[in-house]
MDAnalysis code that builds the backbone (N, CA, C; Angstrom):
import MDAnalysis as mda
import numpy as np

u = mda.Universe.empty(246, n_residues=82, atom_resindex=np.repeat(np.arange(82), 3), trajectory=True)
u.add_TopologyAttr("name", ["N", "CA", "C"] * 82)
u.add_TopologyAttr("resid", np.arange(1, 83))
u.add_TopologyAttr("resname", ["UNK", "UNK", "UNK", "UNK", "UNK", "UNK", "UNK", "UNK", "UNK", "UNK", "UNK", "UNK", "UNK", "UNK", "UNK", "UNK", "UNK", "UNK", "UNK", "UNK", "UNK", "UNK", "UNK", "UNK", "UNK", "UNK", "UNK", "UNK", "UNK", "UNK", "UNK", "UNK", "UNK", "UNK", "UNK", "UNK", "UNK", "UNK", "UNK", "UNK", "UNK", "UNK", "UNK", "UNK", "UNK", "UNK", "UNK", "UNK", "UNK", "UNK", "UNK", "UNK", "UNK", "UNK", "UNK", "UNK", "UNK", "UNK", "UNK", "UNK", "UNK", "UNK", "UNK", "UNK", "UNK", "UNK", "UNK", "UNK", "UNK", "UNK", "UNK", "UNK", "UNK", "UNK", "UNK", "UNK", "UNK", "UNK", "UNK", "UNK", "UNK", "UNK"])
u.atoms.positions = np.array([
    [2.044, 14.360, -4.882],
    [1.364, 13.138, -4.485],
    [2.276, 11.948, -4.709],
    [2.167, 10.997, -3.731],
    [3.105, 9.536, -3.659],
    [2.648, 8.498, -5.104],
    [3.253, 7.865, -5.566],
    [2.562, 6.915, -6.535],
    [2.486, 5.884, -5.763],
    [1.577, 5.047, -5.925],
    [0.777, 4.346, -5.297],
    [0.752, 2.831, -5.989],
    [0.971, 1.666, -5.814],
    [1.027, 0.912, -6.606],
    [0.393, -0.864, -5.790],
    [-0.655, -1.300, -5.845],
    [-1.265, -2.324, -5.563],
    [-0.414, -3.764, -6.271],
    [-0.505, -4.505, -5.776],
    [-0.446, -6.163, -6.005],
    [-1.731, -6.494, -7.159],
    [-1.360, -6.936, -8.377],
    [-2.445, -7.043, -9.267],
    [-3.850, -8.017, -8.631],
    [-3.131, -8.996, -7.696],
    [-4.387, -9.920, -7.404],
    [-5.169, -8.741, -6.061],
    [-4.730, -7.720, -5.431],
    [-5.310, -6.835, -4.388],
    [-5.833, -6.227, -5.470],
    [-5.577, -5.528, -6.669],
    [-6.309, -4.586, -7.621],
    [-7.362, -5.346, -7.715],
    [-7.227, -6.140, -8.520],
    [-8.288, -6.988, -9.472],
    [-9.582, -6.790, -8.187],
    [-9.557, -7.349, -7.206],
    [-10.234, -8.071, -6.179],
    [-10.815, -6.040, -5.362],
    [-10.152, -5.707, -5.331],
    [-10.608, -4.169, -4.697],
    [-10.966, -2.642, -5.788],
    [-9.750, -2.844, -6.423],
    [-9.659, -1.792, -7.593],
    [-10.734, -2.039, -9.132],
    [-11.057, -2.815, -9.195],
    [-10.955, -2.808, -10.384],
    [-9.975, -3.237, -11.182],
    [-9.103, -4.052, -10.847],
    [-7.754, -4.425, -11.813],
    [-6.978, -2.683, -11.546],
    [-7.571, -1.768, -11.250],
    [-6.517, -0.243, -11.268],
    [-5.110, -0.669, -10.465],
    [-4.133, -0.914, -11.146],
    [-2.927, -1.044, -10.052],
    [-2.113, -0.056, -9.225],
    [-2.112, 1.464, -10.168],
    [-1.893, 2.073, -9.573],
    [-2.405, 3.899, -9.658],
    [-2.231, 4.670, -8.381],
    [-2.561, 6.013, -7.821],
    [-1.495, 6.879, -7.349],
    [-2.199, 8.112, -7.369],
    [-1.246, 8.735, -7.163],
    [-2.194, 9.488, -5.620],
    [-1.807, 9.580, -4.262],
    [-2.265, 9.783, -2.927],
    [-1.642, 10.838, -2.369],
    [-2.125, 11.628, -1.860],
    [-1.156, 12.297, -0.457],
    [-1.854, 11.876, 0.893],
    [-0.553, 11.346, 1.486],
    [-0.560, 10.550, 2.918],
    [0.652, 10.956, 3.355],
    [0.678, 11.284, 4.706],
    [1.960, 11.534, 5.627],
    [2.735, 10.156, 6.120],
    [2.039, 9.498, 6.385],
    [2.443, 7.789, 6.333],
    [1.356, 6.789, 5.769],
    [1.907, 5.352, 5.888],
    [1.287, 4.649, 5.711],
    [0.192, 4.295, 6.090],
    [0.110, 4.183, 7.443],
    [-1.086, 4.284, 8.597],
    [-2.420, 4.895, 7.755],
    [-2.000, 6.114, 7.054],
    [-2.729, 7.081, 6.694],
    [-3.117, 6.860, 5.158],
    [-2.318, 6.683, 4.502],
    [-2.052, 5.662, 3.187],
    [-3.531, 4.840, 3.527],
    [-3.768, 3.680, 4.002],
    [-4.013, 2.446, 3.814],
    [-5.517, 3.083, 4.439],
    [-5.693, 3.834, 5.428],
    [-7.355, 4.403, 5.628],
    [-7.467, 5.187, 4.622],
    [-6.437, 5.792, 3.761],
    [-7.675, 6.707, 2.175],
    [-8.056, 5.774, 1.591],
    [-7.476, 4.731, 1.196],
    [-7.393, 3.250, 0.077],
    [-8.568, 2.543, 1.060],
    [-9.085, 2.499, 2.096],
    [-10.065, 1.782, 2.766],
    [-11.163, 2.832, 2.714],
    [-11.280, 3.915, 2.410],
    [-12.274, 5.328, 2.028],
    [-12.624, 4.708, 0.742],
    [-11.618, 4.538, 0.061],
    [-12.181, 4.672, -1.542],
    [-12.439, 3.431, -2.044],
    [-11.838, 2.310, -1.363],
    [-11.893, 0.908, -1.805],
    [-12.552, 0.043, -0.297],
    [-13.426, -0.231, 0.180],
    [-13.971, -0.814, 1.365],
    [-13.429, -2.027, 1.448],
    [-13.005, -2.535, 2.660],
    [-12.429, -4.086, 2.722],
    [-10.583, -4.143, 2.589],
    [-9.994, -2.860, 1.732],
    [-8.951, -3.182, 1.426],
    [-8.019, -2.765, 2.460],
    [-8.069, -2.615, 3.380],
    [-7.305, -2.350, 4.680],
    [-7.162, -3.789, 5.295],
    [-8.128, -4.395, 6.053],
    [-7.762, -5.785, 5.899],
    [-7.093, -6.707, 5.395],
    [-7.095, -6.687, 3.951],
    [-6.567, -7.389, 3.092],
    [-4.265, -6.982, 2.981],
    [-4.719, -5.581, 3.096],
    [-3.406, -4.638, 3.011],
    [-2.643, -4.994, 4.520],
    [-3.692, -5.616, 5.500],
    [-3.162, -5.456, 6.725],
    [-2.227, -7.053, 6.983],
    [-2.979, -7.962, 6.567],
    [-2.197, -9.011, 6.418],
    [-1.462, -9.586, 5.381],
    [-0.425, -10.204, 5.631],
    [0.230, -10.670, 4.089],
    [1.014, -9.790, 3.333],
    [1.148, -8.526, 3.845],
    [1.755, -7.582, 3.241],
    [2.867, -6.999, 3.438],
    [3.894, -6.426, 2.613],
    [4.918, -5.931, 3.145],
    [4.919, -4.929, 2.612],
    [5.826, -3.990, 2.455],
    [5.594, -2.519, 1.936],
    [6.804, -1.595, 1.592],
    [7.273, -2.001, 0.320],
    [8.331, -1.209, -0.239],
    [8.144, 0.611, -0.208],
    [8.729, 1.243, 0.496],
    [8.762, 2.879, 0.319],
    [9.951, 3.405, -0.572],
    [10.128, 3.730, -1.804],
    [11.061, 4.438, -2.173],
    [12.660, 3.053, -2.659],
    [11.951, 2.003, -2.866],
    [12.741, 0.958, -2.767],
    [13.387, 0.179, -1.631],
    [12.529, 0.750, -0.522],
    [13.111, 0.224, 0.912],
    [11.828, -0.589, 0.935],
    [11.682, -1.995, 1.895],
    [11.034, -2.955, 2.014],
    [11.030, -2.965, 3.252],
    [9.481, -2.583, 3.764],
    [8.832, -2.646, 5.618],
    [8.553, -3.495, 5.960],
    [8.507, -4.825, 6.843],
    [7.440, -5.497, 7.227],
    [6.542, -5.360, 7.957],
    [6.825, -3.562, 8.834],
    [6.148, -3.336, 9.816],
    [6.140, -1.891, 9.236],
    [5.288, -1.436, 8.136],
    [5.778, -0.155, 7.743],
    [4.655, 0.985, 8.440],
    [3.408, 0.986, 9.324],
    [2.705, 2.223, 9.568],
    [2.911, 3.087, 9.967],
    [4.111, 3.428, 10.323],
    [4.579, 4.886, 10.770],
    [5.806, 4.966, 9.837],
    [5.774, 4.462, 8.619],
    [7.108, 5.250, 8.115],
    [6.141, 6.358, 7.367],
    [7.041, 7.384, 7.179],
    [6.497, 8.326, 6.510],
    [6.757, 7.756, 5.088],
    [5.974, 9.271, 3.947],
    [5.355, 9.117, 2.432],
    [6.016, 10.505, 2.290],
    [7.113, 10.563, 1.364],
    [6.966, 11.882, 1.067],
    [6.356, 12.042, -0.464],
    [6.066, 13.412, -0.792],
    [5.073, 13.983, -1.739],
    [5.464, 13.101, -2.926],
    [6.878, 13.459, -3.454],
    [7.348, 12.601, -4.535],
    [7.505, 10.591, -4.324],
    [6.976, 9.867, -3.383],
    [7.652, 8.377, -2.641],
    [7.031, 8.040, -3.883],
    [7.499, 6.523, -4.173],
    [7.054, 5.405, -4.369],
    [6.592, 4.332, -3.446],
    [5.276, 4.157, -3.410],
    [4.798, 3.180, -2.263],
    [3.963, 1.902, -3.046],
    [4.574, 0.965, -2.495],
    [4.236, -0.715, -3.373],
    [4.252, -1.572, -2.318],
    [2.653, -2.137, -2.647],
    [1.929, -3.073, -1.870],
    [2.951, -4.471, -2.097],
    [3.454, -5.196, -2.068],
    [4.226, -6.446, -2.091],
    [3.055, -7.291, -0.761],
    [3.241, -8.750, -1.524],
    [3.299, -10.246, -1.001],
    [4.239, -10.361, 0.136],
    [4.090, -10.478, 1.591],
    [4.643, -10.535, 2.432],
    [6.032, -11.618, 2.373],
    [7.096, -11.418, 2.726],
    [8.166, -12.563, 2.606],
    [7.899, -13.572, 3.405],
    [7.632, -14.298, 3.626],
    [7.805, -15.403, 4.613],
    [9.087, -16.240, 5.171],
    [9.616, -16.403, 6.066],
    [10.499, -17.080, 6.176],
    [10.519, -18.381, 6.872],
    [10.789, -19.503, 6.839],
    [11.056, -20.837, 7.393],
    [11.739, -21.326, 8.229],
])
């Protein structure tokens, strides 16, 4: 299973403060509908504003990257640029 790791202000507000899980998901896409199964609303929230470190790589457009069994997957504050 991937470890799983939320933005403390997305925990607090969806989780319970829980920051992080451990999931099996083939991608993200897939990722973010179990976390909207178990947590209602948090797909939305995950959908905007977000960016998405896999394995220490940083997505801004991550729903089709894959998850493998062992990943690290971390919700991050979207970068913004000016």
């Amino acid at each position: 299973m991937a470890k799983v790791v939320l933005q403390r202000e997305v925990a607090r507000e969806f989780a319970q403060g829980e920051t992080e899980f451990e999931i099996t998901a083939a991608d993200v896409r897939q990722l973010i509908r179990l976390l909207e199964l178990k947590f209602p609303g948090i797909r939305d929230r995950l959908s905007e504003r977000t960016a998405v470190a896999i394995d220490g790589e940083i997505f801004q457009d991550p729903l089709l990257q894959s998850i493998d069994e062992h990943s690290e997957v971390y919700f991050l504050p979207a970068i913004e640029g000016g």
